[in-house]
C-alpha positions as CSV (number, residue, x, y, z in Angstrom):
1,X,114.3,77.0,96.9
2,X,112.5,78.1,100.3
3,X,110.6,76.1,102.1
4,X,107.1,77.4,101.1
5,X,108.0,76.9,97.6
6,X,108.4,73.7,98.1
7,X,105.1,73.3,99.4
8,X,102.0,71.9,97.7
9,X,99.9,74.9,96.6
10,X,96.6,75.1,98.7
11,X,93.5,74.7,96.9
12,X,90.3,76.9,98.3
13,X,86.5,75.7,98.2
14,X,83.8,76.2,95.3
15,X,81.3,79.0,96.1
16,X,78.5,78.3,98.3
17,X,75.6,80.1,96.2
18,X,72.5,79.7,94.8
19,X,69.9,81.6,92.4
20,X,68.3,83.4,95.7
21,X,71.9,84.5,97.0
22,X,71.4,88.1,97.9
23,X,74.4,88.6,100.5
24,X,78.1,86.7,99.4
25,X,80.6,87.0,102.6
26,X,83.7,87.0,101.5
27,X,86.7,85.6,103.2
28,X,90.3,85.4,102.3
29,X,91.7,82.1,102.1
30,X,90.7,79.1,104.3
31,X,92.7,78.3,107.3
32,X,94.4,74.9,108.1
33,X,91.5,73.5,110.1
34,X,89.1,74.6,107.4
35,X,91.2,72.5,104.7
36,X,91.5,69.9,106.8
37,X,88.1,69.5,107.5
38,X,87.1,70.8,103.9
39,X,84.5,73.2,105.3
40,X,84.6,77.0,105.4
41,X,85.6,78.4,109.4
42,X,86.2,75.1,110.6
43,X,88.1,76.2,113.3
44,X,86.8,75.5,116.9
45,X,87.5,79.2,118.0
46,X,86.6,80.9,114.6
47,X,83.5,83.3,115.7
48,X,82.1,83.3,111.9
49,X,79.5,80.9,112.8
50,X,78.9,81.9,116.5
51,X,78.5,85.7,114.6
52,X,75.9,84.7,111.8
53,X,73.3,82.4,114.2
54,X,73.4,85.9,116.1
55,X,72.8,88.2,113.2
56,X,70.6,85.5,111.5
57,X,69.0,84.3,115.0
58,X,69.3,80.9,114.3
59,X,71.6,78.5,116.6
60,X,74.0,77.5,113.4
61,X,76.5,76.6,115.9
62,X,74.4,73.3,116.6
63,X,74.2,71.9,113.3
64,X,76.1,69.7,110.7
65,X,78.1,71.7,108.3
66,X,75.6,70.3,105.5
67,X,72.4,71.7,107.1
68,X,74.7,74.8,108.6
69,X,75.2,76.1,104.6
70,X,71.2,75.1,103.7
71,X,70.6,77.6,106.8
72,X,72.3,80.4,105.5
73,X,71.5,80.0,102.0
74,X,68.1,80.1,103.4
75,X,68.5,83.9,104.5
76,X,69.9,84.7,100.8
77,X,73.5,84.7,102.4
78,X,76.6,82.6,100.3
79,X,80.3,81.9,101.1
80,X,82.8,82.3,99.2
81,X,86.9,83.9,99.1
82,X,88.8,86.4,97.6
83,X,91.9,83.9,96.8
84,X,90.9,80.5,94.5
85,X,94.6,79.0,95.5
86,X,97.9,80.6,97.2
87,X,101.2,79.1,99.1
88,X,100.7,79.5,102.9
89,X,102.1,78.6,105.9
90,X,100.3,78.6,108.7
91,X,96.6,80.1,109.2
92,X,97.9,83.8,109.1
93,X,96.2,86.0,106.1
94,X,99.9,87.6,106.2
95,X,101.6,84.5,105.4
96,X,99.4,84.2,101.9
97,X,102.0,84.0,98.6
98,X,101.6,84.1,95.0
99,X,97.5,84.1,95.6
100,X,95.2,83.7,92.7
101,X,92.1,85.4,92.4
102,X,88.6,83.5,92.2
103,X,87.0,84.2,88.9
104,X,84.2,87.0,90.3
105,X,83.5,88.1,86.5
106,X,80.4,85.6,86.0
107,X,79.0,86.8,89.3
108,X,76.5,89.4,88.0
109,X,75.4,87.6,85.8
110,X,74.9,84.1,86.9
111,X,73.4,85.4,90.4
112,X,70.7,88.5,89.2
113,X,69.9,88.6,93.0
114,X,72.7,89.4,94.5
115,X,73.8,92.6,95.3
116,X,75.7,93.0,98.9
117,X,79.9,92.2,99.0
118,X,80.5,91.6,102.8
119,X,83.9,90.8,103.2
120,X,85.3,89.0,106.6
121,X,88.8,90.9,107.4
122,X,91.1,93.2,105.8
123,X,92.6,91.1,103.9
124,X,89.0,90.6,101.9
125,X,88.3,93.8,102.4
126,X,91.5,95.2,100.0
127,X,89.4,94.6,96.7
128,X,86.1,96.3,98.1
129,X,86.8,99.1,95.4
130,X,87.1,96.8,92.8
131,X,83.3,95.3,94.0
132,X,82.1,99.2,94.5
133,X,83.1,100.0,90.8
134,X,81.1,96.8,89.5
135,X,77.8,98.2,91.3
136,X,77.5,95.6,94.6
137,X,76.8,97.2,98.2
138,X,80.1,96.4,99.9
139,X,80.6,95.7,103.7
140,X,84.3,95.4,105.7
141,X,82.7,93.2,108.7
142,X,86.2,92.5,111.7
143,X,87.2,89.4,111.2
144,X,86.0,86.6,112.9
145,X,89.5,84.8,112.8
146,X,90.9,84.0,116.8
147,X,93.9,86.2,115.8
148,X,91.5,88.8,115.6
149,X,91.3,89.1,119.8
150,X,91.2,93.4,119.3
151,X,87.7,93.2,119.4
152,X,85.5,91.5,121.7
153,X,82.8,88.8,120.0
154,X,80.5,91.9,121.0
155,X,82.1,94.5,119.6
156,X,82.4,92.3,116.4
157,X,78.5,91.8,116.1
158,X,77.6,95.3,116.4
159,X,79.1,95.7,113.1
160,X,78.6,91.9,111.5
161,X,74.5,93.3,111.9
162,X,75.4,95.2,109.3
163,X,74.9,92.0,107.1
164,X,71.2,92.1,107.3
């Protein structure tokens, strides 16, 4: 048995969405600081939240997680991944093994509203066809990971204004 499947399988986070959800950014998997910390982009040089208070113009970076998720459920945005559990290594959305899938089938039907797919990374971003087929407005945003250092935090929110 190798190492990693020896390892505890990782658990992702519940869905941050509500009846007024009209935007759901999807990432891949949560890093290590995120599961340490139990909050999505938890990691000090993640850009995710530095992106959205610029797209959203609202200083999310400021704020306790608690009020930072009220904020952007506020603008009709949720959070949520493309993998409910996987064996990982590491931070790296290449070091993801045997991932599950989060159940997406209720989506349409539980939240009426929403209608726009963004995903964060090309790792997300593999199942846009899947979300095109069902009907939602889909959205590749660069990721806002720190191993994502191709694009300057610029260059990224050109195309994260998308969002909106």
């Amino acid at each position: 048995m190798t190492q990693l499947e020896e390892a505890p399988r990782l658990q992702g986070f519940p869905a941050v969405i509500d009846k007024n959800t009209t935007t759901l950014i999807l990432g891949s998997f949560p890093g290590e600081a995120s599961l340490q910390e139990q909050q999505y982009y938890a990691h000090p040089r993640n850009q995710f939240w530095r992106l959205l208070s610029a797209v959203l113009n609202v200083d999310l970076v400021v704020l306790p997680y608690p009020q930072r998720l009220a904020g952007i459920k506020a603008h009709g945005i949720g959070l949520w991944d493309i993998f409910d559990s996987c064996l990982r290594q590491g931070s790296l959305d290449s070091a993801i093994r045997q991932q599950q899938i989060n159940d997406f089938s209720a989506l349409q039907q539980q939240y009426p509203k929403l209608h726009k797919l963004c995903f964060n990374g090309k790792t997300a971003g593999k199942v846009q066809g899947h979300f095109d087929k069902a009907g939602y407005q889909t959205l590749v945003l660069p990721s806002s990971s720190p191993a994502n250092a191709q694009m300057s935090f610029e260059q990224k929110l050109l195309l994260w204004q998308a969002i909106l």
